[in-house]
Phi, psi and omega in degrees: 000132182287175184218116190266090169286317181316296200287315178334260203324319191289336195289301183303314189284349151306279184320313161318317160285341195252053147082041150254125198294289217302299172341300178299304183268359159291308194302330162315276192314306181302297175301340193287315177311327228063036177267113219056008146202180180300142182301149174175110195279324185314272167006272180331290197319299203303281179345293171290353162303288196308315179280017168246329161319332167280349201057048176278157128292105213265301178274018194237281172298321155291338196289354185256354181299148193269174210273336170311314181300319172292309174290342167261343165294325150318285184312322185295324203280351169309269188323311164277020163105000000 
């Protein structure tokens, strides 16, 4: 089975408006890799601000990341504040 990451990701990002954490932080995770659009770490932060603004626990939901991966994910959401 094919896998559409472009429509996946717009899926999330929907869903993200309308106050689902997890979505705002899968959709992070997608942009920050570039999975379905161009890699954008700026993007990614804001996304995971947002799903820890909705209350996910966000450094938490990393902790299973492996640490390269994690740490820039720490840094995108740093960075947005």
């Amino acid at each position: 089975m094919d896998l559409d990451a472009s429509r996946a990701l717009r899926l999330y990002l929907r869903a993200t408006e309308l106050g689902h954490a997890g979505a705002a932080f899968t959709a992070g995770v997608m942009v920050l890799t570039g999975e379905g659009t161009a890699p954008d770490a700026a993007t990614a932060g804001e996304l995971f601000a947002e799903a820890r603004d909705l209350g996910l626990d966000v450094e938490e939901q990393l902790g299973g990341f492996p640490p390269a991966l994690r740490d820039r994910a720490l840094a995108a959401l740093g960075a947005a504040g």
